[in-house]
Structure formats: C-alpha cells, structure tokens
KEZA-257446 format. One record per atom (N, C-alpha, C): residue number from 1; residue in one letter; atom name; y, x, z. Coordinates in Angstrom, 1 decimal, decimal comma. Layout:
BEGIN
fise / zake / mimi / y / x / z
NUM / A / CA / Y / X / Z
...
This chain:
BEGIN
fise / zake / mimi / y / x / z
1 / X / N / 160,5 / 280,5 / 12,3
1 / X / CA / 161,8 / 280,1 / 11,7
1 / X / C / 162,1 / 278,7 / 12,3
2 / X / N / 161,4 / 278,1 / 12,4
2 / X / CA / 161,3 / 276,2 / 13,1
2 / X / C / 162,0 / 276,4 / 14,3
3 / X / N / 160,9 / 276,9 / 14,8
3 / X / CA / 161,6 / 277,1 / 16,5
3 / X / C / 163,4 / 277,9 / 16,5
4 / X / N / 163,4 / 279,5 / 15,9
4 / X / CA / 164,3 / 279,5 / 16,2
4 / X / C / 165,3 / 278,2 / 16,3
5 / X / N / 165,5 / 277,3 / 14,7
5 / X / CA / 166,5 / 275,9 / 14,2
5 / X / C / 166,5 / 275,4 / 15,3
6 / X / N / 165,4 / 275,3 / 16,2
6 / X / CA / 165,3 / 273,8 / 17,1
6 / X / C / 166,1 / 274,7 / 18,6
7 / X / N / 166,1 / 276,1 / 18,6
7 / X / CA / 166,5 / 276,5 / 19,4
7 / X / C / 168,2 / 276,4 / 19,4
8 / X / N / 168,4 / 276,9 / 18,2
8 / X / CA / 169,7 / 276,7 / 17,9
8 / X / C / 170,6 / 275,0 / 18,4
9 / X / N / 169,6 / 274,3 / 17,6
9 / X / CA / 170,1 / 272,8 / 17,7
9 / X / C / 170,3 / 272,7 / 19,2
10 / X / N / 169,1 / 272,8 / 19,8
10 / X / CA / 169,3 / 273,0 / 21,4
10 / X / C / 170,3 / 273,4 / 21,8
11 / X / N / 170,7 / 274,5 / 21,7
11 / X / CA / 172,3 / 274,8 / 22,6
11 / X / C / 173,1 / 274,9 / 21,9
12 / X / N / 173,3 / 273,7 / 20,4
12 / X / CA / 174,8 / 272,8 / 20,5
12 / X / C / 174,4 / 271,7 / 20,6
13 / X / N / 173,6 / 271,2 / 21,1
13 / X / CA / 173,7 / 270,0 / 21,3
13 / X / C / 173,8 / 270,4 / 23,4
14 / X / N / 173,6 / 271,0 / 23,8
14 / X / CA / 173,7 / 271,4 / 25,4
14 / X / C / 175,0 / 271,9 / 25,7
15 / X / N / 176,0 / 271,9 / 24,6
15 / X / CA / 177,3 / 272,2 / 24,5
15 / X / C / 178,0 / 270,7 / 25,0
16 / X / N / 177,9 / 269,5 / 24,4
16 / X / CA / 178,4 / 268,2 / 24,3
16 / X / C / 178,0 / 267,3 / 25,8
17 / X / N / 178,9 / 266,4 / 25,9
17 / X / CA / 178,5 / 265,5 / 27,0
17 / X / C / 177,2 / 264,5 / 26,3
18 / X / N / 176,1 / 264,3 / 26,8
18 / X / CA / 175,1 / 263,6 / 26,0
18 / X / C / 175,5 / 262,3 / 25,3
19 / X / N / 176,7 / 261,7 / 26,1
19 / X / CA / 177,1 / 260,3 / 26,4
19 / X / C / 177,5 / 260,4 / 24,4
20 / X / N / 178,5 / 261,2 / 24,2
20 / X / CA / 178,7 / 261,6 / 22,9
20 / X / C / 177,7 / 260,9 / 21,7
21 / X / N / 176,4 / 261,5 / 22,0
21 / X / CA / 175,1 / 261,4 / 20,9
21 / X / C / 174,6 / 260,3 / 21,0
22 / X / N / 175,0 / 259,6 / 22,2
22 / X / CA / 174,0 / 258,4 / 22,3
22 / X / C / 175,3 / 257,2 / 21,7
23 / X / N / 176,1 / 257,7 / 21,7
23 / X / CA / 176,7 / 256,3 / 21,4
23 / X / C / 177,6 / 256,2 / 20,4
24 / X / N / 176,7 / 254,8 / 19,8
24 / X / CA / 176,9 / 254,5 / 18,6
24 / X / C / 178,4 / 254,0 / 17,8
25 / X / N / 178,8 / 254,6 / 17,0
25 / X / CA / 180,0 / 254,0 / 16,1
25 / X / C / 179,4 / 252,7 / 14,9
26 / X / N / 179,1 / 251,5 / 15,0
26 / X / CA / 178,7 / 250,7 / 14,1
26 / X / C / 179,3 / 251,0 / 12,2
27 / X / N / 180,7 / 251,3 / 12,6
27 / X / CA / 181,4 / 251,2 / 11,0
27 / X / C / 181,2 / 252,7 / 10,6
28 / X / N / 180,7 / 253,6 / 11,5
28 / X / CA / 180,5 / 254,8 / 10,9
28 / X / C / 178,6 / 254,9 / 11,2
29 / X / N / 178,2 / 254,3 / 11,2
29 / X / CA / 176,5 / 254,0 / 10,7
29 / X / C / 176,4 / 253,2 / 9,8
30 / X / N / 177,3 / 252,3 / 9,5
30 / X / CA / 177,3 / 251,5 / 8,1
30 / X / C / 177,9 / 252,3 / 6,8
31 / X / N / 178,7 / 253,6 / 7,2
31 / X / CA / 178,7 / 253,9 / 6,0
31 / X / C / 178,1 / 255,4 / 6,0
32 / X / N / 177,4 / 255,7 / 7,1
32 / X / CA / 176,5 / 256,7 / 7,1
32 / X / C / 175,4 / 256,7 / 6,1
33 / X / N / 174,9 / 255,4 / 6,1
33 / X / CA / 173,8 / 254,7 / 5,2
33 / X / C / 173,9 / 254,1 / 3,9
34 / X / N / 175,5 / 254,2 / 3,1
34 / X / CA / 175,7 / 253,9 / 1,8
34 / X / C / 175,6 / 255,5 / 1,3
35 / X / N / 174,5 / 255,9 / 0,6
35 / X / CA / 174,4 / 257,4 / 0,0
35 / X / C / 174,8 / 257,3 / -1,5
36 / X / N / 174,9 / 255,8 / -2,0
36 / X / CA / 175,8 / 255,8 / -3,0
36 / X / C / 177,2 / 256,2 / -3,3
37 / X / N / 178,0 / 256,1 / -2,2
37 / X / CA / 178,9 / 256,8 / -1,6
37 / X / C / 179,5 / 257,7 / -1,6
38 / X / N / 178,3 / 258,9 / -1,0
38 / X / CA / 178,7 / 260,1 / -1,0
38 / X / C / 179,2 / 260,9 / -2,2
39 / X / N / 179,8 / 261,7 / -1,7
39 / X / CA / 180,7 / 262,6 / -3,2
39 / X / C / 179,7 / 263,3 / -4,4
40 / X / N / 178,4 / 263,8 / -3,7
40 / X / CA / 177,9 / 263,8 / -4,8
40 / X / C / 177,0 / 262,9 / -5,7
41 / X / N / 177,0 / 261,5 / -5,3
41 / X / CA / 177,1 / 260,4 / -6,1
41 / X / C / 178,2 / 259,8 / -6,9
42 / X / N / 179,3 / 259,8 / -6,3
42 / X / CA / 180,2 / 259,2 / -6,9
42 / X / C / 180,7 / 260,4 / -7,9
43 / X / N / 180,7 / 261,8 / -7,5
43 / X / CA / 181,4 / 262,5 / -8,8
43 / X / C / 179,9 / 262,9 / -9,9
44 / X / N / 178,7 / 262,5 / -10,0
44 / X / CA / 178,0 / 262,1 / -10,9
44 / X / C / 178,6 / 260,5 / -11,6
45 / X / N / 178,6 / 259,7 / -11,1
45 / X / CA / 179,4 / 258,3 / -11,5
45 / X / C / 180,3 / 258,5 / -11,9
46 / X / N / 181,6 / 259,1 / -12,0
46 / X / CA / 182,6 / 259,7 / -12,4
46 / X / C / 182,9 / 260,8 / -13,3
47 / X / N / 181,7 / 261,4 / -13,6
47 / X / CA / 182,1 / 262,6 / -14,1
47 / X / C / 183,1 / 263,6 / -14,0
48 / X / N / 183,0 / 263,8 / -12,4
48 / X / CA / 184,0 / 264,8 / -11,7
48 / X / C / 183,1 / 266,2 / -11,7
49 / X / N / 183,8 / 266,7 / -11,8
49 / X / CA / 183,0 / 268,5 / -11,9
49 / X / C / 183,2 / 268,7 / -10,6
50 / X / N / 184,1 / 268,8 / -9,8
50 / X / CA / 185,1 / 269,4 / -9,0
50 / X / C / 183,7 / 268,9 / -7,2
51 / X / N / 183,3 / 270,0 / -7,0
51 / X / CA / 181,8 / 270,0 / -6,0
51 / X / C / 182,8 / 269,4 / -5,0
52 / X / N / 183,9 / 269,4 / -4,5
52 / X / CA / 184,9 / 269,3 / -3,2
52 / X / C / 185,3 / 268,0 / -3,4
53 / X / N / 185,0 / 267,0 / -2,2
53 / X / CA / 185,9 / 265,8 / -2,7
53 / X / C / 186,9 / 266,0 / -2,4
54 / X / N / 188,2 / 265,0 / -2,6
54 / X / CA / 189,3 / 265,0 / -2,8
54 / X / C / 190,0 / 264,6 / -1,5
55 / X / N / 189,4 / 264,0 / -0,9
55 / X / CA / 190,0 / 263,9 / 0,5
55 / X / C / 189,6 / 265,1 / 1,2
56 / X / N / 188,8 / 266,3 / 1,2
56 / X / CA / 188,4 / 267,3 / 1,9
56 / X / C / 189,7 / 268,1 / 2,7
57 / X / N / 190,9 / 267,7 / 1,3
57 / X / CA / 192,1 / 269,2 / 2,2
57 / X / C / 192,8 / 267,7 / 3,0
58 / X / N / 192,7 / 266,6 / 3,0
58 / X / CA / 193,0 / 265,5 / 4,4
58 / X / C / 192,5 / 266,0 / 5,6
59 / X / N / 190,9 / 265,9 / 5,6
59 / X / CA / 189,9 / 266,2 / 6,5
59 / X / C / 190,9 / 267,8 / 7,3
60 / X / N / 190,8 / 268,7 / 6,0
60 / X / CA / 191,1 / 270,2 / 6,9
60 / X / C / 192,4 / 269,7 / 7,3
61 / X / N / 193,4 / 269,1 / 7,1
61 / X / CA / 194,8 / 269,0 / 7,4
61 / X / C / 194,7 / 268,5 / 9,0
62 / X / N / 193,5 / 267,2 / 8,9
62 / X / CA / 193,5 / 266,8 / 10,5
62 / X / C / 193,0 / 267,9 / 11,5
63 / X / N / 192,0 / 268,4 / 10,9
63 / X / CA / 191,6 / 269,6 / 12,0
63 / X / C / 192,7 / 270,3 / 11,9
64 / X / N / 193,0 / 271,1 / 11,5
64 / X / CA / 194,6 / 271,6 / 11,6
64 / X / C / 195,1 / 271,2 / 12,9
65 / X / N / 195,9 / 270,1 / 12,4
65 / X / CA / 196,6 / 269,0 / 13,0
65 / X / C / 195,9 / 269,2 / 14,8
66 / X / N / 194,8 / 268,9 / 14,8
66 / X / CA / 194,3 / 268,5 / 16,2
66 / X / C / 194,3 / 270,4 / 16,7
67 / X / N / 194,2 / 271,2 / 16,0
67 / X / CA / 194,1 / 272,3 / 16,6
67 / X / C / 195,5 / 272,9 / 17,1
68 / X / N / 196,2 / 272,3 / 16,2
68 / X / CA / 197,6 / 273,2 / 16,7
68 / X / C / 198,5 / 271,6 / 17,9
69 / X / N / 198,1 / 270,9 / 17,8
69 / X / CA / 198,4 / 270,2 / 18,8
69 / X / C / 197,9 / 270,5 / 20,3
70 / X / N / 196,5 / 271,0 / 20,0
70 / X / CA / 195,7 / 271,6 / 21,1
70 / X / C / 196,5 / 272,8 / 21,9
71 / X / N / 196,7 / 273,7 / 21,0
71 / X / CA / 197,3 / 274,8 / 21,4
71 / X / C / 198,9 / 274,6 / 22,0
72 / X / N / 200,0 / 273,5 / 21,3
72 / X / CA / 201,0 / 273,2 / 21,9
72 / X / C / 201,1 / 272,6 / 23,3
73 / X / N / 200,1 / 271,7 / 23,5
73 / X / CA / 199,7 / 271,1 / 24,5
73 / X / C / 198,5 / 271,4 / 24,8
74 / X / N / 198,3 / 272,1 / 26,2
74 / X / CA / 196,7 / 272,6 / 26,4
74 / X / C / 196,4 / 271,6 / 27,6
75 / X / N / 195,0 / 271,4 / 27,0
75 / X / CA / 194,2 / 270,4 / 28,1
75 / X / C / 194,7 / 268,7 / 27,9
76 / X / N / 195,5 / 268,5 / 27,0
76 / X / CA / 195,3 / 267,4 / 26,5
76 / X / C / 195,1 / 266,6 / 25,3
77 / X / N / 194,6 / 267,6 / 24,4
77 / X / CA / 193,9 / 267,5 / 23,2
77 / X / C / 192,7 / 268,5 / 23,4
78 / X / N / 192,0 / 267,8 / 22,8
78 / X / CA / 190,3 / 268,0 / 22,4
78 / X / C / 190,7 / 270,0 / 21,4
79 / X / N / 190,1 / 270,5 / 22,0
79 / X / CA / 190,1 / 271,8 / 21,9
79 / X / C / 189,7 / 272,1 / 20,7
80 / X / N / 189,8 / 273,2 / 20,3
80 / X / CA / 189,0 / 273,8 / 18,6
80 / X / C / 187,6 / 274,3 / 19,4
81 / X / N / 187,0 / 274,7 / 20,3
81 / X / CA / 186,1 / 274,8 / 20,7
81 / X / C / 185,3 / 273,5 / 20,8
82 / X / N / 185,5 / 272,3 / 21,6
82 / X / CA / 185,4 / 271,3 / 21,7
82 / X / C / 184,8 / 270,6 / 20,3
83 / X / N / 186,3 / 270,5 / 19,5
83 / X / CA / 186,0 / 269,8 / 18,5
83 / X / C / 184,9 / 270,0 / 17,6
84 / X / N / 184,7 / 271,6 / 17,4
84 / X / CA / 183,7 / 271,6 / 16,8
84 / X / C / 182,4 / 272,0 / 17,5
85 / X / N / 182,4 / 271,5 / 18,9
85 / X / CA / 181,0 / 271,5 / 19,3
85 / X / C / 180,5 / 270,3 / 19,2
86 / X / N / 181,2 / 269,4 / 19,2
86 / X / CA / 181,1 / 268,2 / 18,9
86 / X / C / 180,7 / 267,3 / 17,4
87 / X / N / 181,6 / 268,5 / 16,5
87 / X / CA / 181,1 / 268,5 / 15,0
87 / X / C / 179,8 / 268,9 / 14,9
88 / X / N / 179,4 / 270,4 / 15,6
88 / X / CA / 178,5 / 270,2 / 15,1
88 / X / C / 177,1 / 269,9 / 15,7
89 / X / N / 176,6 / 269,0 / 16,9
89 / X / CA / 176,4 / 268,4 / 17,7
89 / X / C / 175,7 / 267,3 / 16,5
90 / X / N / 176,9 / 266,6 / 16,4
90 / X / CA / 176,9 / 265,3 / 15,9
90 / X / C / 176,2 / 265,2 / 14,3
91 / X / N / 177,0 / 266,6 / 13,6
91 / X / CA / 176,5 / 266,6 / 12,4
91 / X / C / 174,7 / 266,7 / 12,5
92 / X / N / 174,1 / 267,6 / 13,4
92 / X / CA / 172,5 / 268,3 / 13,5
92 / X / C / 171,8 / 266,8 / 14,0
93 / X / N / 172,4 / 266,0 / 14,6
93 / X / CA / 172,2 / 265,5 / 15,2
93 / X / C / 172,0 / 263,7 / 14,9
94 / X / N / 173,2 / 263,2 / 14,3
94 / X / CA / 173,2 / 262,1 / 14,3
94 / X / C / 173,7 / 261,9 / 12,9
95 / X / N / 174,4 / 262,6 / 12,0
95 / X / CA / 174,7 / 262,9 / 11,3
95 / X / C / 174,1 / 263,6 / 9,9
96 / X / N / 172,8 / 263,8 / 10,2
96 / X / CA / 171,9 / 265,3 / 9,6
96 / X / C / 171,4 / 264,8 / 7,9
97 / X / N / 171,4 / 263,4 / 7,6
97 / X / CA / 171,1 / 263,6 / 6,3
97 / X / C / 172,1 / 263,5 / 5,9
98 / X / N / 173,5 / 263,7 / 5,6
98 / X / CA / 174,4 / 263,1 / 5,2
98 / X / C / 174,6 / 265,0 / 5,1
99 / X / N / 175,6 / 265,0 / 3,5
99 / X / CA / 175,6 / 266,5 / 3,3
99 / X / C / 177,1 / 266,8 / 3,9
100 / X / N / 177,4 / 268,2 / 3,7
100 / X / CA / 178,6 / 268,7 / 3,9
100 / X / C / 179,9 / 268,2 / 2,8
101 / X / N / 180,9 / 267,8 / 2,9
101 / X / CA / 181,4 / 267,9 / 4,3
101 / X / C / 181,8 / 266,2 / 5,0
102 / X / N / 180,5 / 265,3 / 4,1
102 / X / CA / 180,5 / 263,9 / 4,6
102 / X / C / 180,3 / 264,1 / 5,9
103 / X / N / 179,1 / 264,8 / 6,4
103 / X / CA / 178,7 / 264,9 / 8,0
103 / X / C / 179,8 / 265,0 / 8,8
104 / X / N / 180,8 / 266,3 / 8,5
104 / X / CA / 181,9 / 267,0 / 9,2
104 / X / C / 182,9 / 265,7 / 9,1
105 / X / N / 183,3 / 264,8 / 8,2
105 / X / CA / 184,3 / 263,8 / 8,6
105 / X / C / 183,7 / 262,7 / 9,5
106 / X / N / 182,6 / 262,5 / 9,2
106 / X / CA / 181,9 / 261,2 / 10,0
106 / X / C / 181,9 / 261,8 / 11,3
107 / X / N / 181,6 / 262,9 / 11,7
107 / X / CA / 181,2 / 263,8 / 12,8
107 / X / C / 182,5 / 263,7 / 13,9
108 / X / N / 184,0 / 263,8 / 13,4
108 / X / CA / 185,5 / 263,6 / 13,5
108 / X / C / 185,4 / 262,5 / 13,9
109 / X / N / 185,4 / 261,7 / 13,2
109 / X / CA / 185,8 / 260,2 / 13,2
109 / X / C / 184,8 / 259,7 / 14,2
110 / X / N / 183,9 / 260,0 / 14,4
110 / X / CA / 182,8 / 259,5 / 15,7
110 / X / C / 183,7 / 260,2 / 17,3
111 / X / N / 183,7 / 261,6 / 17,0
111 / X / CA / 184,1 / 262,1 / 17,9
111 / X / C / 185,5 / 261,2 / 18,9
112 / X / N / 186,4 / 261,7 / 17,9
112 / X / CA / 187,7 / 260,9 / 18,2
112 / X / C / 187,5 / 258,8 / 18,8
113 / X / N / 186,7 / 258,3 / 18,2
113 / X / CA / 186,3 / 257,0 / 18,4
113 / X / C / 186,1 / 257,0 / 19,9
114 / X / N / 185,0 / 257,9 / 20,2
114 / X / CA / 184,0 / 258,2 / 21,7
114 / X / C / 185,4 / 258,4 / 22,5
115 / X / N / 186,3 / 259,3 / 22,2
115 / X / CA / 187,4 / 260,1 / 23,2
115 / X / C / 188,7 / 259,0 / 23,4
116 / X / N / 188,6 / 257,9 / 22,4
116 / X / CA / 189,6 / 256,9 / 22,6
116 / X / C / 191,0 / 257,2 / 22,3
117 / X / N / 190,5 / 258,0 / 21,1
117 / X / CA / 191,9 / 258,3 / 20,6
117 / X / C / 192,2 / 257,2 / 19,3
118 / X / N / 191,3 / 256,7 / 18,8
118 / X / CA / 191,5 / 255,4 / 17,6
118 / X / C / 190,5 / 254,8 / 18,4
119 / X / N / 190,6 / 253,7 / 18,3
119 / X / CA / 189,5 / 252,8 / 18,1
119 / X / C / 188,7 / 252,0 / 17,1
120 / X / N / 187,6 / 251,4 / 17,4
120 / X / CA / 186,5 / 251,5 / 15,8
120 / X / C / 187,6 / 250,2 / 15,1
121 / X / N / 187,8 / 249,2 / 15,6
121 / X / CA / 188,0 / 248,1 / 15,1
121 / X / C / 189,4 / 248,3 / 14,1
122 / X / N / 190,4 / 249,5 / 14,7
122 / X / CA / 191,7 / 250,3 / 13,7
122 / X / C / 191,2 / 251,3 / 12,6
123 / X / N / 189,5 / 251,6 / 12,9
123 / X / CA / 189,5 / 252,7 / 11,9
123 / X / C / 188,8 / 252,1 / 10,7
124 / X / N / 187,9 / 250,7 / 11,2
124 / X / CA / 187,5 / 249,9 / 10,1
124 / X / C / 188,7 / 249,0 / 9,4
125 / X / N / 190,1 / 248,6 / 10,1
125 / X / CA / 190,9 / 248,1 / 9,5
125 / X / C / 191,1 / 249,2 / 8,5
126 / X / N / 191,6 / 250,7 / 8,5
126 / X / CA / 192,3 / 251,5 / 8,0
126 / X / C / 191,6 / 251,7 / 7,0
127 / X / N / 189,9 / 251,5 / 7,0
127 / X / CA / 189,1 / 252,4 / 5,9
127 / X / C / 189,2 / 250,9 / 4,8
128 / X / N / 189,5 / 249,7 / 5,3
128 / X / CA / 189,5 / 248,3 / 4,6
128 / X / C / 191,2 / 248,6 / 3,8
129 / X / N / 192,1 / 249,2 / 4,5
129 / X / CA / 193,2 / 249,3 / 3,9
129 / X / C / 193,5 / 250,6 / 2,4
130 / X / N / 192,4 / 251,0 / 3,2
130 / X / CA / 192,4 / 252,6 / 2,0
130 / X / C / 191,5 / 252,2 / 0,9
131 / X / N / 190,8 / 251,5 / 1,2
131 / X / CA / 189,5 / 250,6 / -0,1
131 / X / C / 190,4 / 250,3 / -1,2
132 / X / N / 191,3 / 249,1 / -0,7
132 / X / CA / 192,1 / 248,2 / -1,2
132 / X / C / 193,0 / 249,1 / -2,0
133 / X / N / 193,7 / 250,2 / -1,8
133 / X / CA / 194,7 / 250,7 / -2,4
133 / X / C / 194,1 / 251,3 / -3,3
134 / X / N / 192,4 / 252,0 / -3,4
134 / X / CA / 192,1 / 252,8 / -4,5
134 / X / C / 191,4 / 251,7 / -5,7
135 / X / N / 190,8 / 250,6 / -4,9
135 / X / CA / 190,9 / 249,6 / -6,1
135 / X / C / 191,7 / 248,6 / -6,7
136 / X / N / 193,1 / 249,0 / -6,3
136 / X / CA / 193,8 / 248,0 / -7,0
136 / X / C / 194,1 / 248,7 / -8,6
C-alpha cells in the first residue's frame, strides 16, 4: 500500500515543472505553520459546527474563475489540468500536513505567486487588509 502512495505521489509530482516545489513562498510558509489557524481550530474556538470554512465557496469561485477564463482564452491562463496538477503536486508535497481544503488554497496561492500572476509582497498586503477588516 506504501509504495503504491509513493507511486502515485511520483507521477503528480512528474506532472509539474520541479522549479514549482522548490520554491519557496515566505508568507505562505508562515502561515502554513500557524495550525492554530486552521479551520478546524478556529471552528473548535468558535463553536462553529459547520466542518466547511467560510471562505471555501471564495476558494471554489476562484477556481471557477481561472477555469472559465482558461477556456475563453486558451493558452493564456493556467489550465484546469495544470492548475490542479499543480494543486496537487504542492498539496502531497509541500503542503501535506495542512488538511483539506487549507492545503488546496495555500496550494493556489503558491501556484499563482510562482506563475507571476500576484506577487507575494500584494498577497501579504491583501491577507494584512482582510485581517484588519475581520477584526475590526
């Protein structure tokens, strides 16, 4: 059963450019490592029932989003094949203690960083701007 996993891992990770895995997003390894964080910490802290965090249908909206832009424009958006070989690449990969579907946005947000479609220094401003609005 081992080997098959490792086999599997093997060819999605033999899907991706290596350059991908090797390189590091700082603001998405600093919050890779707050497990306080994660939704099923915070909806124990909260007393949320609800197993799905609340940004999850954001997350599906962007995939969406990048798929059907894919399809209107081909070959200059990151593909639905792509994107999630990349998701899941990153999740087995660099990503792997972090549960579903924290992996899968970190996984995005790495991806998109690497392809230079945001940059880290706008996506740490943005996550500093979205902080600020849920604790005011």
């Amino acid at each position: 059963m081992a080997g098959t996993r490792e086999q599997n891992r093997s060819a999605v990770v033999a899907k991706v450019d290596p350059s991908l895995l090797s390189t590091h997003v700082p603001v998405l390894d600093d919050l890779a490592s707050r497990h306080e964080q994660l939704w099923p910490a915070l909806s124990r802290k909260w007393s949320v029932s609800n197993p799905v965090p609340p940004w999850k249908s954001s997350l599906d909206g962007m995939c969406d989003a990048l798929d059907d832009a894919c399809l209107a424009h081909p070959g200059t958006v990151l593909s639905f094949r792509e994107r999630r070989n990349e998701e899941d690449a990153l999740s087995q990969e660099r990503y792997a203690d972090l549960p579903f579907p924290e992996s899968q946005l970190l996984a995005l947000a790495h991806s998109l960083v690497w392809r230079g479609v945001i940059d880290e220094d706008t996506l740490r401003d943005r996550m500093v701007s979205v902080r600020q609005r849920l604790e005011a």
